[in-house]
VOPAGU-2260 file (C-alpha; in pm, 1 decimal, decimal comma):
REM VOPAGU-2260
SITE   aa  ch    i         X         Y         Z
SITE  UNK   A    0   -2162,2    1381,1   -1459,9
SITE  UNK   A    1   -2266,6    1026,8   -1339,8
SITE  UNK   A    2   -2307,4     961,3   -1013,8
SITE  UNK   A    3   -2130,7     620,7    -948,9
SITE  UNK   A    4   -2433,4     416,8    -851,3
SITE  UNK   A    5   -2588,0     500,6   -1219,0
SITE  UNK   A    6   -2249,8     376,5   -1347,0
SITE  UNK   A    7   -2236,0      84,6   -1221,0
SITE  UNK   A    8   -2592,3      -4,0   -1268,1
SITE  UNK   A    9   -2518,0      26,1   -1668,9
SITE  UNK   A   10   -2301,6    -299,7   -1598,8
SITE  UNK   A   11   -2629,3    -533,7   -1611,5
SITE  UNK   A   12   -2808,9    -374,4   -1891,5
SITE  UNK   A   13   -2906,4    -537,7   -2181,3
SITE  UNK   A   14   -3129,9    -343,4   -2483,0
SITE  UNK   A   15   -3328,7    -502,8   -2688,0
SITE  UNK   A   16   -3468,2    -335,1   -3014,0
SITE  UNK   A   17   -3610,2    -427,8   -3380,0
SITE  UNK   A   18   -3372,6    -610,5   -3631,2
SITE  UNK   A   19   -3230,1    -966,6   -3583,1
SITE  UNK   A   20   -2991,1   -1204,9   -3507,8
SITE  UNK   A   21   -3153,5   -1330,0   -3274,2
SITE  UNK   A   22   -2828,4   -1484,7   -3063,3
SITE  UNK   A   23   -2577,8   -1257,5   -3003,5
SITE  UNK   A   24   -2180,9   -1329,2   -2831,8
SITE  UNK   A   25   -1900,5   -1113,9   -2711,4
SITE  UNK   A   26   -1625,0   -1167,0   -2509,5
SITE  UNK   A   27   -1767,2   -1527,2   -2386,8
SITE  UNK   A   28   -2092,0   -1412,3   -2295,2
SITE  UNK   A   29   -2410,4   -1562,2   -2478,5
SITE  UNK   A   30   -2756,2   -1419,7   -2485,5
SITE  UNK   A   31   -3088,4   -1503,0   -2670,5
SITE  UNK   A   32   -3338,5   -1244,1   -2774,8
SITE  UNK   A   33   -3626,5   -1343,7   -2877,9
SITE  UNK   A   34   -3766,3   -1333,9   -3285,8
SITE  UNK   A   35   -3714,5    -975,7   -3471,0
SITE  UNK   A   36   -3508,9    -831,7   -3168,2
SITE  UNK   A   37   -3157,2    -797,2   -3136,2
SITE  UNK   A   38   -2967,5    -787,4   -2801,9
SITE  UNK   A   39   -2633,4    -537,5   -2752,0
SITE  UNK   A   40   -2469,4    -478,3   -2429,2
SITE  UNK   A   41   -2440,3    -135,8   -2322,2
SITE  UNK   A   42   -2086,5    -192,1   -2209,5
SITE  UNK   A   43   -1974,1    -260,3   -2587,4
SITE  UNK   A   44   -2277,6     -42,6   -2716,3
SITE  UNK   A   45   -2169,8     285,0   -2589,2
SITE  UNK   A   46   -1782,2     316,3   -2710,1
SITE  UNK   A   47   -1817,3      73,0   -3037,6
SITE  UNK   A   48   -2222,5     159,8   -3124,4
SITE  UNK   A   49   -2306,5     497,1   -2937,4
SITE  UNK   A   50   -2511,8     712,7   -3263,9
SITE  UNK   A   51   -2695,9     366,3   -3253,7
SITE  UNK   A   52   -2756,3     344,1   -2880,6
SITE  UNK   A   53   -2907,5     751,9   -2941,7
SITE  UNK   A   54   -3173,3     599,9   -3161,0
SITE  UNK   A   55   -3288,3     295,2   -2991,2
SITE  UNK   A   56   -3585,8     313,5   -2711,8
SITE  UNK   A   57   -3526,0      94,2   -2400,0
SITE  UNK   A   58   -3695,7    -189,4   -2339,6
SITE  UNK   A   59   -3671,6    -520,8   -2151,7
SITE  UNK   A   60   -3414,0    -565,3   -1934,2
SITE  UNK   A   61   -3184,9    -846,9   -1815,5
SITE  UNK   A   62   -2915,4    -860,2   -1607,3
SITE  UNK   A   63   -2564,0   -1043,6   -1656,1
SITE  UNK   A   64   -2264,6   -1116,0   -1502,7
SITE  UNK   A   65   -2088,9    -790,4   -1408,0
SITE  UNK   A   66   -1723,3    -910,9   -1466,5
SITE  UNK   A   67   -1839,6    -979,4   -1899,1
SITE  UNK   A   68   -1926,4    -619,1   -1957,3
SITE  UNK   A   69   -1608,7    -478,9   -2109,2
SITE  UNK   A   70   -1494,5    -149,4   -2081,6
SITE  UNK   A   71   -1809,6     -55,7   -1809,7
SITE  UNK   A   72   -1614,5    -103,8   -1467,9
SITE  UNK   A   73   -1635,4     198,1   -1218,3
SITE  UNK   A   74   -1427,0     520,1   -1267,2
SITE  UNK   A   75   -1341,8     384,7   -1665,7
SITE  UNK   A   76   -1716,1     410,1   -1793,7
SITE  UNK   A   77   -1742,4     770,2   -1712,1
SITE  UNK   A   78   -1364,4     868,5   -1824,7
SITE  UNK   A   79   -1476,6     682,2   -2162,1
SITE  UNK   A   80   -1810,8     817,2   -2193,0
SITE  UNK   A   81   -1679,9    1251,1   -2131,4
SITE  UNK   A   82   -1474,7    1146,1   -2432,3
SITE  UNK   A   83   -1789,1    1129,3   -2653,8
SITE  UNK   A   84   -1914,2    1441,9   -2862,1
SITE  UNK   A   85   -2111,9    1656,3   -2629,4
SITE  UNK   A   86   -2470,8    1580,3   -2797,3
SITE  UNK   A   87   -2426,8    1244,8   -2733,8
SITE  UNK   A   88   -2311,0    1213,4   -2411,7
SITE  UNK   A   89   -2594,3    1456,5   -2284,3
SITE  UNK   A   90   -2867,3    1221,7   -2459,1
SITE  UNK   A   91   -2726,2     925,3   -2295,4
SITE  UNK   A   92   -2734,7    1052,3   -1957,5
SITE  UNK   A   93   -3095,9    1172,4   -2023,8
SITE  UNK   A   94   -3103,8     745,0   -2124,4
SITE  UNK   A   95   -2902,5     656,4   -1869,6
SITE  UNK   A   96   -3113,2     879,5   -1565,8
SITE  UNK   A   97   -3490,5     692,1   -1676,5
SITE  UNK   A   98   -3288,5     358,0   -1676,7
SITE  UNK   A   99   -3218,4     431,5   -1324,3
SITE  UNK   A  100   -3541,4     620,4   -1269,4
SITE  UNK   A  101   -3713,5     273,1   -1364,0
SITE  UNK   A  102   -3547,6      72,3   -1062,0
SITE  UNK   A  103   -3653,1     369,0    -815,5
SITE  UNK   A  104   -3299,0     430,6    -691,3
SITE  UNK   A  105   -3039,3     726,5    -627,0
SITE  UNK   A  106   -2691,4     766,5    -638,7
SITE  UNK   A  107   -2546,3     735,5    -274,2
SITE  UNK   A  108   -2530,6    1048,5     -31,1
SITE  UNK   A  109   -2190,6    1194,7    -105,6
SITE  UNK   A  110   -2114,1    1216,1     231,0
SITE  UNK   A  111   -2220,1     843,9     331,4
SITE  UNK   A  112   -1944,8     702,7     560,2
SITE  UNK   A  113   -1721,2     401,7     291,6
SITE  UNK   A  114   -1802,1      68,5     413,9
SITE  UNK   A  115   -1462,6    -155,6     466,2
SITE  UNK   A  116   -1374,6    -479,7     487,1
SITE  UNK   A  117   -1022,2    -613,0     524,7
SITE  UNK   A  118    -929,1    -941,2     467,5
SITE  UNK   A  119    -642,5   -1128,1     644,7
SITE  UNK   A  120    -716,6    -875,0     932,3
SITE  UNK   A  121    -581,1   -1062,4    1218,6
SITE  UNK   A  122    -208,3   -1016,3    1077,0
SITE  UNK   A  123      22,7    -748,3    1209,7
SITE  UNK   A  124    -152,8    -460,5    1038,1
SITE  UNK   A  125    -510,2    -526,3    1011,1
SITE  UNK   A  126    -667,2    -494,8    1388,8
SITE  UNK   A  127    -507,3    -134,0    1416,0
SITE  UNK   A  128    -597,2     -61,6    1062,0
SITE  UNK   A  129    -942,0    -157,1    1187,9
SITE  UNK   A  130    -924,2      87,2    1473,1
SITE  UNK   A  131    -782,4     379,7    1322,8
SITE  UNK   A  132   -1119,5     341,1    1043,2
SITE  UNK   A  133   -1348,6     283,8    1338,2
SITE  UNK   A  134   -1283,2     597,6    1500,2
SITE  UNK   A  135   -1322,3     764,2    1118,3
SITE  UNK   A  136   -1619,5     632,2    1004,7
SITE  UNK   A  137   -1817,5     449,1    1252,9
SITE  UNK   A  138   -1764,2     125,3    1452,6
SITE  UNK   A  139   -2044,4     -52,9    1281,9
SITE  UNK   A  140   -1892,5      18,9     918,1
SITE  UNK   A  141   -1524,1    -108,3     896,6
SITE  UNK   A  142   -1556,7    -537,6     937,1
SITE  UNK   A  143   -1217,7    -752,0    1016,6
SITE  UNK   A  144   -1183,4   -1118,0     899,4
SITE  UNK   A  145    -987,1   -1363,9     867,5
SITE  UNK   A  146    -998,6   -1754,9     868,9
SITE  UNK   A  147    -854,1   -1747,8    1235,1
SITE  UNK   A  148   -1034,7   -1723,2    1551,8
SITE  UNK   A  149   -1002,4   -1315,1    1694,8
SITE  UNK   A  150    -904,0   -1277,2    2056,9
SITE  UNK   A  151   -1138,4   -1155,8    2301,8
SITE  UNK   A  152   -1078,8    -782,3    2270,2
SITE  UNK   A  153   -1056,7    -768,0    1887,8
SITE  UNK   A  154   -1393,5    -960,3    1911,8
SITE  UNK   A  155   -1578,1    -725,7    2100,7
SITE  UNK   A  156   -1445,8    -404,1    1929,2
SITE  UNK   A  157   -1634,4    -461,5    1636,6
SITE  UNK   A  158   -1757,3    -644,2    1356,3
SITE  UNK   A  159   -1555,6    -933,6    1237,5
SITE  UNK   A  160   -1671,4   -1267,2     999,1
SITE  UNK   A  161   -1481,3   -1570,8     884,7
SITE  UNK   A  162   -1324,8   -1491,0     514,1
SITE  UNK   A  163   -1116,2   -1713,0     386,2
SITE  UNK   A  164    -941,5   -1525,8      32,4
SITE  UNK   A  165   -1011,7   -1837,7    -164,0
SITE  UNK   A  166   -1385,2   -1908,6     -84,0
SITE  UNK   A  167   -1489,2   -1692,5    -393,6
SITE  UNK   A  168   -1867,9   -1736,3    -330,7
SITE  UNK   A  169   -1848,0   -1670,1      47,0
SITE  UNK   A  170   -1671,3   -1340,0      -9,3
SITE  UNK   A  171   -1895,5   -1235,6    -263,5
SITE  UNK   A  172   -2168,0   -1305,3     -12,3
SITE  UNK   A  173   -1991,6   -1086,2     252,9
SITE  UNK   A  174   -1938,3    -794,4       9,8
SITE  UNK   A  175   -2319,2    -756,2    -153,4
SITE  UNK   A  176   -2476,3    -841,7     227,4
SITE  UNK   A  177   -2239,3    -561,4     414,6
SITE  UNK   A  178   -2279,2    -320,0     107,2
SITE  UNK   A  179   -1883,0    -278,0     116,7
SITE  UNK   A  180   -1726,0     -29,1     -90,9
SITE  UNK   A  181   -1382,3     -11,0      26,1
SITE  UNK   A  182   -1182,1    -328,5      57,3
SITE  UNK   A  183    -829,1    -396,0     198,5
SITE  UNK   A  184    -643,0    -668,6     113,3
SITE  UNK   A  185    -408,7    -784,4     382,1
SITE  UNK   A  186    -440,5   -1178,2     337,9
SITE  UNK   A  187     -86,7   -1273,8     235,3
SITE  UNK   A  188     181,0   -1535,6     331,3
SITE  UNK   A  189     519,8   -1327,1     412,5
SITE  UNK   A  190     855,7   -1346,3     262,8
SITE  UNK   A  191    1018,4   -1645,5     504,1
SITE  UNK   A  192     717,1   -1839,3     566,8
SITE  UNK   A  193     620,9   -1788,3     152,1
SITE  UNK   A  194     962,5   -1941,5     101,2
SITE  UNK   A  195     902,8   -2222,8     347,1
SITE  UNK   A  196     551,0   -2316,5     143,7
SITE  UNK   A  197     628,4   -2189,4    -192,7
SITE  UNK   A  198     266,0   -2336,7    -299,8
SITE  UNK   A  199      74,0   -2246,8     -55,5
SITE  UNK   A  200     197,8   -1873,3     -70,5
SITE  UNK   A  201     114,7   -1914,3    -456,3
SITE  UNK   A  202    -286,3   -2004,5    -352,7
SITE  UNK   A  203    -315,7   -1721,2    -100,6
SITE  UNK   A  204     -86,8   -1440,9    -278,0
SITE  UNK   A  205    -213,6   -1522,2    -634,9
SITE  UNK   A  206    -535,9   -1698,4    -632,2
SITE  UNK   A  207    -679,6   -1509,7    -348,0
SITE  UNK   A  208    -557,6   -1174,7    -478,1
SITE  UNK   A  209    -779,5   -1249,6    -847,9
SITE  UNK   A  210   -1064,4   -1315,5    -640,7
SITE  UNK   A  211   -1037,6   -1019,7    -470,1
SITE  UNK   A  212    -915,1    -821,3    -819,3
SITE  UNK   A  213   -1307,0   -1003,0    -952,9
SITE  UNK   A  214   -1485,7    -893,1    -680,1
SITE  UNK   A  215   -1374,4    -534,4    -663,7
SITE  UNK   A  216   -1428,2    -492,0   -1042,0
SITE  UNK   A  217   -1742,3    -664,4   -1012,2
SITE  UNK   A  218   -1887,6    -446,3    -715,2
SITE  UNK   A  219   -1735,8     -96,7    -802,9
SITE  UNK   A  220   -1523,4    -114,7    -521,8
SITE  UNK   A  221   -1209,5      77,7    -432,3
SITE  UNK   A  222    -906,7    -173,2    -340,9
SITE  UNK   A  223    -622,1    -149,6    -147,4
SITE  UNK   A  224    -356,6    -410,2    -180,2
SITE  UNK   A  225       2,2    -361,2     -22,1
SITE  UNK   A  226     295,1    -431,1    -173,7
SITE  UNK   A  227     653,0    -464,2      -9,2
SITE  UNK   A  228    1049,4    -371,0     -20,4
SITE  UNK   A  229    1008,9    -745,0    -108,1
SITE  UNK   A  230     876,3    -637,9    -465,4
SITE  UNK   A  231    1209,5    -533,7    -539,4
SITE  UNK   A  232    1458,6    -750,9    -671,6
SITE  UNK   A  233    1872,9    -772,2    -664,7
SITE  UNK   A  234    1876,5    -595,8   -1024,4
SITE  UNK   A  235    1698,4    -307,1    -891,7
SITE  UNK   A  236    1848,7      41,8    -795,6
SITE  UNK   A  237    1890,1      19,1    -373,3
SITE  UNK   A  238    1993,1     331,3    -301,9
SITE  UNK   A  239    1732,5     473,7    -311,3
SITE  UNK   A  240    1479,6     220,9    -521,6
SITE  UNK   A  241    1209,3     451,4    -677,5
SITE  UNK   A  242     878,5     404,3    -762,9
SITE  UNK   A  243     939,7     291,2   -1149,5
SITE  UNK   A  244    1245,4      63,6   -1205,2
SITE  UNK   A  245    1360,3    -235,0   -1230,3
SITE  UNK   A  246    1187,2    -506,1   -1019,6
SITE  UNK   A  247    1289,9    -865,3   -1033,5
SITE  UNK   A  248    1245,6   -1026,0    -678,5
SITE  UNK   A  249    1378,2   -1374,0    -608,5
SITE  UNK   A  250    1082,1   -1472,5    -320,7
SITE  UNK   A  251     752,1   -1645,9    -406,7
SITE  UNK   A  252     654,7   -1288,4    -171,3
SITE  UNK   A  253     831,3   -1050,3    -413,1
SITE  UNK   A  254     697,8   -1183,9    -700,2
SITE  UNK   A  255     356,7   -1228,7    -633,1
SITE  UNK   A  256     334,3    -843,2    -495,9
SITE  UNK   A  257     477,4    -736,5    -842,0
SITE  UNK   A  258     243,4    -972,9   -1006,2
SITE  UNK   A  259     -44,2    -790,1    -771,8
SITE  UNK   A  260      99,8    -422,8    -919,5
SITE  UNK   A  261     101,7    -472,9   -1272,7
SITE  UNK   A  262    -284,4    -704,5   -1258,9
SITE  UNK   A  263    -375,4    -372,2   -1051,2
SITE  UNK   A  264    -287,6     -88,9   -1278,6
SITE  UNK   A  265    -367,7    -294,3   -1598,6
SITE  UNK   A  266    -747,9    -340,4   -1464,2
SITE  UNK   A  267    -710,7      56,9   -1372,8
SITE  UNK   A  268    -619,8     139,9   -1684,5
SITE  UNK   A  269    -847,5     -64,2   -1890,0
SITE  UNK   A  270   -1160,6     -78,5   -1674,2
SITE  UNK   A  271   -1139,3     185,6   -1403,8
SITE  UNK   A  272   -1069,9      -2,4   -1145,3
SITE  UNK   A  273   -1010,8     215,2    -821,1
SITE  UNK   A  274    -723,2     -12,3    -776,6
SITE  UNK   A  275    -490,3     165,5    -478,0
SITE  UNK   A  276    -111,4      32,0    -371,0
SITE  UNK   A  277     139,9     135,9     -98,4
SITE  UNK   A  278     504,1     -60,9     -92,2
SITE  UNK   A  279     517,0     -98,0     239,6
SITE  UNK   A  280     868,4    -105,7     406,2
SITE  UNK   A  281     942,5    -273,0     702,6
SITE  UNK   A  282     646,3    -210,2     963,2
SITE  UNK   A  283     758,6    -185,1    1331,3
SITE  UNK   A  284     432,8    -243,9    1588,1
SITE  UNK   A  285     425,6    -328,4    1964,7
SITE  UNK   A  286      91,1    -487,0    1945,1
SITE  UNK   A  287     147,9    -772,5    1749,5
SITE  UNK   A  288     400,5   -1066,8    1711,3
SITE  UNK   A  289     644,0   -1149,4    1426,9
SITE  UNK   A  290     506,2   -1297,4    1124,5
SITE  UNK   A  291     737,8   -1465,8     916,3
SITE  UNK   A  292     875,0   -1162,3     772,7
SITE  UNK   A  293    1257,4   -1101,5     713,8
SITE  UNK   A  294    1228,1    -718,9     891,3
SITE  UNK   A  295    1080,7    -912,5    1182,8
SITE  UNK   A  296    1443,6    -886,1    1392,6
SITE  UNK   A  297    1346,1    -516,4    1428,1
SITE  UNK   A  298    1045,9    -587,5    1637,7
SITE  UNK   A  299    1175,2    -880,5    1849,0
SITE  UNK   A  300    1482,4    -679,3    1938,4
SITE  UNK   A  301    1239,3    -494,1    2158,2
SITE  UNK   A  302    1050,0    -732,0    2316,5
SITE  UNK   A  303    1386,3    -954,8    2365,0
SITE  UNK   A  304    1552,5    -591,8    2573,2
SITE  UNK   A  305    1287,1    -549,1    2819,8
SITE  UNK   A  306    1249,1    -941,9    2902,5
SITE  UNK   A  307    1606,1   -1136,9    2883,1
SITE  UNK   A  308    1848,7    -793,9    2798,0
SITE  UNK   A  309    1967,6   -1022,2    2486,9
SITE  UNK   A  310    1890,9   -1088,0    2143,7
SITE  UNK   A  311    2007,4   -1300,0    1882,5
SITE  UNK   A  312    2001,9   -1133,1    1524,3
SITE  UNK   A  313    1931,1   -1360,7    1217,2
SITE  UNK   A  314    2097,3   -1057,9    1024,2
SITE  UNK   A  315    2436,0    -917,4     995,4
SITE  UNK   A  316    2461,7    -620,0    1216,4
SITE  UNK   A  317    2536,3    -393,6     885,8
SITE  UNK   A  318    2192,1    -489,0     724,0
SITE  UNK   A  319    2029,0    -193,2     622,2
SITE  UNK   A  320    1659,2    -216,9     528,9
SITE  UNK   A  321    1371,5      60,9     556,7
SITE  UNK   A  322    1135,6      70,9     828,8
SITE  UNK   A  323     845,4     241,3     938,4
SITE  UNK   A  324     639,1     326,7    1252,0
SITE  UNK   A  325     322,8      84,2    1244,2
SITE  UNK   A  326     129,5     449,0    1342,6
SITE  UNK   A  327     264,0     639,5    1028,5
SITE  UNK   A  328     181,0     302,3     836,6
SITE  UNK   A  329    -220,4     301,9     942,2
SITE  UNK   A  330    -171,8     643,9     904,6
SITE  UNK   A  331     -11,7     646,6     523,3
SITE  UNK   A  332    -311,8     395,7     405,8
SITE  UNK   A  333    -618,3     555,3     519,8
SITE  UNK   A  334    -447,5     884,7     393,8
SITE  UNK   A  335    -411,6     754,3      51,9
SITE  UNK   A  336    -758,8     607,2      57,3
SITE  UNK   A  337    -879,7     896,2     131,7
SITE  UNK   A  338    -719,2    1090,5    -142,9
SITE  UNK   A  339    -882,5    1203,3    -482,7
SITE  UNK   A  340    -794,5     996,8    -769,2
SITE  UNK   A  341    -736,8    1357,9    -952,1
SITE  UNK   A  342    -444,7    1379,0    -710,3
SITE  UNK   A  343    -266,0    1078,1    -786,2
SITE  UNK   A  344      -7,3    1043,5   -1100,4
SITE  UNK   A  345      50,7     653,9   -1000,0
SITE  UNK   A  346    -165,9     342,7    -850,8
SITE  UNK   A  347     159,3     187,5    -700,5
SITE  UNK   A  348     414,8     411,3    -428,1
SITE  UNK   A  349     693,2     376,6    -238,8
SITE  UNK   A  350     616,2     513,0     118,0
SITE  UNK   A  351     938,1     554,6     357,1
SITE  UNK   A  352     995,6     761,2     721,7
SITE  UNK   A  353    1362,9     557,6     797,8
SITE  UNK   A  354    1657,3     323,2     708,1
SITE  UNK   A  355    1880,8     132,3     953,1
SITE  UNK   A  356    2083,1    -134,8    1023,1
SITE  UNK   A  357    2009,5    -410,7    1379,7
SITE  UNK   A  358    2337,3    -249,6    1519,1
SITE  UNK   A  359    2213,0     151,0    1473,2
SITE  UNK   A  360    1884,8      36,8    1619,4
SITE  UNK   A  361    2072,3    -181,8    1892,9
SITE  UNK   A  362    2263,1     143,1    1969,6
SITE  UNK   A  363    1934,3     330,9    1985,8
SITE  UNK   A  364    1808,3     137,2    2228,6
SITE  UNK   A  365    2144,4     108,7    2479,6
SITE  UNK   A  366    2050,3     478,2    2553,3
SITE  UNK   A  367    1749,7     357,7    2702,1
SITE  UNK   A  368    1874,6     -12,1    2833,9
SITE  UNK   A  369    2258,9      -6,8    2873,3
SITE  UNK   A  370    2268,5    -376,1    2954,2
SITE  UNK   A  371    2131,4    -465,6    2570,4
SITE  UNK   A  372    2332,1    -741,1    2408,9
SITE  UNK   A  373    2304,8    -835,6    2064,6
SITE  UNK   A  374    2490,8   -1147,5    1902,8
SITE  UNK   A  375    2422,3   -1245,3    1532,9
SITE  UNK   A  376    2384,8   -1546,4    1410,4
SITE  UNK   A  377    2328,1   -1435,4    1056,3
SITE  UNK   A  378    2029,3   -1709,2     844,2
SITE  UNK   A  379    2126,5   -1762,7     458,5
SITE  UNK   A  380    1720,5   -1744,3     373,8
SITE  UNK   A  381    1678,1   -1403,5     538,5
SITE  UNK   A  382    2019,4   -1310,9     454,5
SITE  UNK   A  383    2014,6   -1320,7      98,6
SITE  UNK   A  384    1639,7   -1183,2     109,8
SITE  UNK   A  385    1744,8    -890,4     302,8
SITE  UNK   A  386    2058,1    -887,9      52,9
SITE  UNK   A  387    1842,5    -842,0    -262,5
SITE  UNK   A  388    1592,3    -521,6    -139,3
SITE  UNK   A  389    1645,9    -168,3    -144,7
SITE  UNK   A  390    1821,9       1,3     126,9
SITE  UNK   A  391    1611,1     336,2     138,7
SITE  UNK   A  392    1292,8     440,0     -61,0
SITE  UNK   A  393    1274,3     722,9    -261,1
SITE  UNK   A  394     879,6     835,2    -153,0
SITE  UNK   A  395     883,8    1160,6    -322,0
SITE  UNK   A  396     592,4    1104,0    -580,9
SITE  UNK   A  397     360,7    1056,3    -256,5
SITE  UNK   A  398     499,6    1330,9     -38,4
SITE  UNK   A  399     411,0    1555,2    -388,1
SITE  UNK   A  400     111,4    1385,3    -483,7
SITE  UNK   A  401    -109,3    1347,4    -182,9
SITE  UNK   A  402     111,0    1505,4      80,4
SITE  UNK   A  403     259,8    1194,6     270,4
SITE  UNK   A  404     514,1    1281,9     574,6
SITE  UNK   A  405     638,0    1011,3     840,8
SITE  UNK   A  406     611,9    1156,1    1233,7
SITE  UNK   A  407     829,3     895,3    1340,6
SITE  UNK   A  408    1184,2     861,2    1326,1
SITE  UNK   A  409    1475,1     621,3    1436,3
SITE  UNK   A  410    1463,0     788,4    1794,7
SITE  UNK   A  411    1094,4     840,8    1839,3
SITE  UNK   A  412     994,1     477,5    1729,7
SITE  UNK   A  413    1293,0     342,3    1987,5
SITE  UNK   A  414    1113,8     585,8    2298,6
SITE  UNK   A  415     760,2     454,1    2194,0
SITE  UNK   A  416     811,6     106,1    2167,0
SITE  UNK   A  417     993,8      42,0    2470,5
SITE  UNK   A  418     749,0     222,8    2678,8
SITE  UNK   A  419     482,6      55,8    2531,7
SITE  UNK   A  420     612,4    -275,4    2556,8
SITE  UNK   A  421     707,7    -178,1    2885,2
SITE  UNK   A  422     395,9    -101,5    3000,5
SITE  UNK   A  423     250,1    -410,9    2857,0
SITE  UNK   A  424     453,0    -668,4    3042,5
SITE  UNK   A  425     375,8    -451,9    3367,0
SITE  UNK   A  426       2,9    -475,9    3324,3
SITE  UNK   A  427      57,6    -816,2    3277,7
SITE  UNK   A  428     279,6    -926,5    3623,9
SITE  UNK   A  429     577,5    -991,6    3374,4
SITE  UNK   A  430     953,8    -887,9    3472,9
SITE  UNK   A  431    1101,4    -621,4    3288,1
SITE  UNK   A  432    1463,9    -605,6    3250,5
């Protein structure tokens, strides 16, 4: 087998042998080879020419754009080439090992620690993300950015660099100088604030996500982008919503996590993209503020009992959405990027631990804080959001496939966050109600 440094190497090979034309074109891509030579990409070679390939002798050299080599990307070359008779395919790795044996390299230690990056890591997810990598693989290998300044402390815990989704160049630059080979996609305008800029969610969600799409297919790299109960739509099942169905969401969010599926499993499927998704329900965390989600109620509800003992609801109080522990959320992603690909019968899953409504978690947390009072004051854009998404997940392709189990449940996460937020507002000089 190939290791997957050789594979991707094969991506900027060009052969040159006897016989003309002397200009050659596929798939956009031009070269010129000079008189009585002609020039074939190894990428098309191999699957359309490969007896051909078995009689040529390398030669010269020259490297092309990564992204033109069809059919070459990552996990895809080798799937393609084990298809291939069994005499071939051991004469082209004989080719393939003095190609490699020519530029004095080696295939990576298999135990070498994956280099991350995540983008839009100053969001609600991305700093513990950060932390629960750091303590995995190293402090020094797992690199935050975003286009926003980082607080002291998430300064000082580690690497971090200005990345801004749509500065195609600069993150180029940031993935060939770190050597990254995982990357995490977090950048993303959420479902209120998308709906409150439909354009500007459109540049970030869409435009950033095919840079990012490029530069992982370019680079080899294994991707993780999330997707959301916001991918779901008011046609599809809600009770629960499964993995394959129906999805036709009615946010500029919504669609352009679908959109971020389907681009992800068709470059999978074609190319071999190690393309990796999670549909994320609603995340619950102590450590950061609301974003601009619709789920965001179930966070502030917190914060709001331990400082004023009341909090206004932009939801009815019989709005039932799925929700999840931030801690089995960091812990569901690295899991799954951590899984084989052999283990895996989709690129896209629904991941769930609960499902409740603001009055079940208001009564929840009267156990702990009597004195709560909730008033709604239901808001037609969340409303209808909320409205149009699945009630529960059904997660049972990814507790079968790569063994995915929540810890936390409606009671746990309601003991947790108070005492942590309790704590927090103590070490701080604040009141606590």
């Amino acid at each position: 087998m190939f290791a997957r440094s050789e594979l991707c190497r094969l991506e900027t090979v060009v052969l040159f042998s006897q016989e003309p034309p002397a200009r050659w074109n596929s798939f956009g891509l031009t070269a010129t080879a000079g008189v009585g030579s002609r020039i074939i990409f190894v990428g098309f070679l191999i699957f359309q020419h490969t007896e051909l390939l078995l009689d040529m002798n390398p030669g010269v050299r020259v490297c092309v754009p990564t992204v033109a080599l069809l059919g070459m990307f990552c996990r895809g070359c080798l799937s393609r080439v084990q298809s291939l008779p069994r005499r071939s395919f051991s004469t082209l790795h004989k080719r393939m090992s003095r190609w490699n044996s020519v530029e004095t390299s080696s295939p990576l230690p298999s135990q070498e620690h994956p280099r991350v990056l995540i983008t839009g890591g100053l969001g609600q997810l991305g700093v513990g993300l950060a932390q629960s990598l750091r303590q995995l693989y190293g402090r020094e290998n797992v690199i935050l950015s975003d286009i926003k300044k980082p607080p002291p402390h998430v300064f000082t815990s580690g690497p971090f660099v200005y990345a801004d989704v749509l500065d195609y160049k600069h993150l180029r630059e940031i993935i060939v100088n770190n050597r990254i080979t995982w990357l995490i996609h977090y950048s993303a305008l959420l479902s209120a604030v998308g709906e409150a800029n439909v354009a500007l969610a459109r540049k970030i969600n869409i435009t950033g996500l095919h840079n990012v799409l490029d530069l992982a297919l370019e680079n080899c790299l294994r991707l993780f982008v999330p997707s959301t109960i916001g991918a779901f739509g008011p046609s599809s099942p809600r009770d629960p919503a499964p993995d394959l169905c129906i999805q036709r969401p009615r946010t500029i969010y919504g669609v352009s996590k679908v959109h971020g599926e389907l681009m992800g499993e068709y470059l999978h499927h074609k190319y071999g993209l190690d393309f990796r998704c999670l549909r994320y329900p609603g995340v619950i965390s102590v450590n950061s503020s609301p974003g601009g989600g619709t789920t965001d109620y179930a966070v502030q509800i917190f914060h709001d009992a331990l400082s004023t003992g009341h909090h206004e609801c932009y939801l009815r109080p019989d709005t039932r959405l799925p929700m999840m522990h931030v801690s089995d959320c960091h812990r569901a992603t690295v899991e799954f990027m951590q899984a084989q690909e052999c283990q895996m019968s989709l690129r896209t899953y629904n991941i769930a631990a609960m499902s409740f409504t603001p009055e079940e978690v208001a009564q929840e947390i009267r156990k702990h804080l009597p004195h709560l009072k909730v008033t709604y004051n239901p808001d037609s854009v969340r409303q209808n959001i909320a409205d149009s998404w699945p009630v529960r997940f059904d997660d049972t392709n990814a507790r079968r496939d790569w063994g995915w189990a929540p810890a936390f449940g409606l009671e746990e996460l309601v003991s947790d966050m108070l005492h942590f937020i309790r704590a927090k507002r103590t070490n701080k000089g604040l009141p606590v109600s």
